[in-house]
N, C-alpha and C positions, 0 to 999 in steps of 0.2 A: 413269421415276424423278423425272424435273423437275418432271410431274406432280402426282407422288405429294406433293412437296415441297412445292409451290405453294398445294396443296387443303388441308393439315395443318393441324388447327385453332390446336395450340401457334405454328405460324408464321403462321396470320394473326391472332391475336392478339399479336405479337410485332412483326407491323407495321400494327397499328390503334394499340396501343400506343406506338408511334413516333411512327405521323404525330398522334398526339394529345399528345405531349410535345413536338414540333416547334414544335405549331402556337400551343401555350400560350407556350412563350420565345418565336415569331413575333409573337404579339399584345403582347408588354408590348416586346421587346428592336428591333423595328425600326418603321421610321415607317408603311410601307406596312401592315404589319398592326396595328398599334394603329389604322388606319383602317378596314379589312373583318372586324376579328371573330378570333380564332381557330375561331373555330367555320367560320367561311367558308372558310378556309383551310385546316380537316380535313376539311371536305365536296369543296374542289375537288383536295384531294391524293389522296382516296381515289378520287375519279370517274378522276381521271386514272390513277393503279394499276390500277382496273378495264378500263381501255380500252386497256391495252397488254399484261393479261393478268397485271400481277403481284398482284392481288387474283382469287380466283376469283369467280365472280356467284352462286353457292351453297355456300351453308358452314355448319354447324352451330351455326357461333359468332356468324351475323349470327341465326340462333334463340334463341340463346339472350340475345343483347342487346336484341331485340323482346321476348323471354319473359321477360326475368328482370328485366335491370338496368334497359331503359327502366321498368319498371312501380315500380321501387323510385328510381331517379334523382327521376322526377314524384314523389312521395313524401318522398323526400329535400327537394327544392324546394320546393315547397307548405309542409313543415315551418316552412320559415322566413319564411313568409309573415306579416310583423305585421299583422292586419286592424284593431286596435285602431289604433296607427301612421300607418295609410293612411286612418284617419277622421276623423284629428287633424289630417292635412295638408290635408283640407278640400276642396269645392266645382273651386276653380280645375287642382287635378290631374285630378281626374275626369271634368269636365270637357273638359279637353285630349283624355283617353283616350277619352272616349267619342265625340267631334268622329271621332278618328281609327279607331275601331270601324266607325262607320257608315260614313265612307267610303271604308274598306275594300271593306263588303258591297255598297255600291252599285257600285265599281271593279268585284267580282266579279260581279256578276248582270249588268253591261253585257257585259265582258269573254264570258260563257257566252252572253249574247245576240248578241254578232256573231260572234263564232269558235265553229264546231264542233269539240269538243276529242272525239265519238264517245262511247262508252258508258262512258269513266272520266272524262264531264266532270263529275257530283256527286262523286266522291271530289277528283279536280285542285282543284276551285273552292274545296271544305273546306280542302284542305289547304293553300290557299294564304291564304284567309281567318286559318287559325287560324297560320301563320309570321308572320306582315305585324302578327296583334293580341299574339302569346303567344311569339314565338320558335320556333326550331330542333326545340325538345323536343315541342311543342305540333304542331308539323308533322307529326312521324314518331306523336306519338301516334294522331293522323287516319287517318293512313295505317296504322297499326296498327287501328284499331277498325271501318276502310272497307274491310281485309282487301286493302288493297292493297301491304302489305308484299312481295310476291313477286312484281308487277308487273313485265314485262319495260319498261314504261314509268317506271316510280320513277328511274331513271338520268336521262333527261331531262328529268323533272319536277324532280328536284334542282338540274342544269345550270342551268337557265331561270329558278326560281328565284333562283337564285344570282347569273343574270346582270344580274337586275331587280330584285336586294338589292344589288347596288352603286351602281345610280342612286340608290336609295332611299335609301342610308345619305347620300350626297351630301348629296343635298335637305335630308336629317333632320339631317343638321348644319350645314348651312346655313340655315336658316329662323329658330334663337334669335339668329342676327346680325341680322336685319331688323328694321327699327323699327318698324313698325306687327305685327309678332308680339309685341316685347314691350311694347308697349302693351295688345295684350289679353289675356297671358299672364306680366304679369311674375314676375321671380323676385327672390329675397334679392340677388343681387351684379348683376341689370339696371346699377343705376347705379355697378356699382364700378368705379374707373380704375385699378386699381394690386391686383398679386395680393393686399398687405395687407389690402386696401378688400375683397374680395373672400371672404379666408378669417375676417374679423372679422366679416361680413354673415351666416356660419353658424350656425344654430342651437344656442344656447348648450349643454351638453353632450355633445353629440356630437364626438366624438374620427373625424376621417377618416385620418388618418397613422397610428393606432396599429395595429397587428397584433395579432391573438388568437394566443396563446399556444400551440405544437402539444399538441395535450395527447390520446393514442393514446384511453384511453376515453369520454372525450366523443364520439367521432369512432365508435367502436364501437359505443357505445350509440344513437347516432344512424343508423347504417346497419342496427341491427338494428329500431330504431323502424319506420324507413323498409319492411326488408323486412317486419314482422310485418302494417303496414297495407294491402302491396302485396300480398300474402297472402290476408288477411281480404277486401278488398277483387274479387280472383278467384276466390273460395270463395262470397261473395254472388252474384256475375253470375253463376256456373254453378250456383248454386241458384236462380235466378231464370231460367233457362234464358235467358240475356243476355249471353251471351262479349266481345260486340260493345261492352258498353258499362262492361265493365272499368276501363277508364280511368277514366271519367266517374266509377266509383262509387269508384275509390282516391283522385280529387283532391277528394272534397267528404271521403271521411273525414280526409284527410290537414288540411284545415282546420278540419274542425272540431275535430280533437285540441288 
């Protein structure tokens, strides 16, 4: 019966649902997680559920978050992607991101050329390339399109991850402290001394303190956007006899909308 309990989809989504509201007050309400993420922190609370057997490692509801919500979430995100916005801001972002693209892939082709990771090292190597340049979402969708979602190794490929996204995040907030960073990368508030000097140095209209307004059908209209392109987008790749590259084909429609 414990069993029976355990494996119930209504109940593990009842505690995905948890450690995902946990993990959000964790990231904004303490110090330690406003430093790793909530997202880090629902990835190492659910490994650890799995590894003591209160998550089971096969469920119909981790199908249906690879099948449904991740393909409509990327979609969701992408939405609100200003490409106009991110052309305005010019050279010197792009820049930075592209510095930190490459030496991403070059970490990973070294990384594949001295450790033998065995026959899941193109999927491992993707998926760590696309966490490190795109985030959390951009990992599982790798791992989604590499068919490695059911991988009895996804478990410690998460771990490990995880364990070398907290060095990372370190470094990554350590680095706009150094002087010779922001000498080649400066930014609007580099030389502000004082939070005033700081939030006056932002770009004029933009409002950072204000809150959008809850407003139910925007929000509506927005997930159904989300799911009609995530939709469309699985209905091309399997008319293209192309399963595998679903993703790919939901995040360039999702920009271009």
């Amino acid at each position: 019966m414990l069993n029976d309990l355990i494996t119930s989809p209504l109940l593990v989504w009842a505690i995905l649902f948890s450690v995902a509201g946990f993990s959000f007050w964790a990231s904004t309400e303490t110090a330690i997680g406003r430093r790793i993420s909530g997202v880090a922190i629902a990835i190492f609370i659910s490994v650890a559920l799995g590894n003591i057997g209160a998550l089971p490692k096969e469920s119909s509801v981790y199908d249906a978050v690879f099948g449904l919500v991740l393909p409509t979430a990327i979609a969701l995100l992408l939405l609100q992607a200003d490409l106009k916005r991110m052309i305005k801001i010019g050279l010197p972002l792009l820049s930075a991101y592209g510095v930190a693209v490459i030496a991403t892939l070059v970490g990973a082709f070294l990384g594949v050329a001295f450790i033998d990771l065995g026959d899941a090292e193109p999927a491992l190597a993707g998926m760590f390339v696309a966490t490190y340049t795109g985030g959390s979402v951009n990992y599982f969708a790798v791992a989604e399109t590499a068919s490695f979602t059911g991988s009895s190794i996804l478990p410690a490929a998460i771990a490990a991850d995880q364990i070398a996204t907290n060095f990372y995040l370190i470094g990554a907030m350590t680095l706009p402290g150094i002087a010779w960073v922001q000498r080649i990368w400066p930014t609007a508030t580099s030389g502000a001394t004082t939070e005033t000097e700081a939030n006056a140095a932002i770009v004029p209209g933009e409002e950072t303190t204000e809150r959008a307004e809850f407003d139910p059908a925007s929000i509506c209209i927005g997930l159904a956007a989300a799911a009609a392109i995530a939709a469309a987008g699985q209905a091309i790749a399997t008319y293209l006899s192309a399963s595998s590259y679903a993703i790919l084909i939901i995040s360039i429609i999702a920009l271009a909308v």
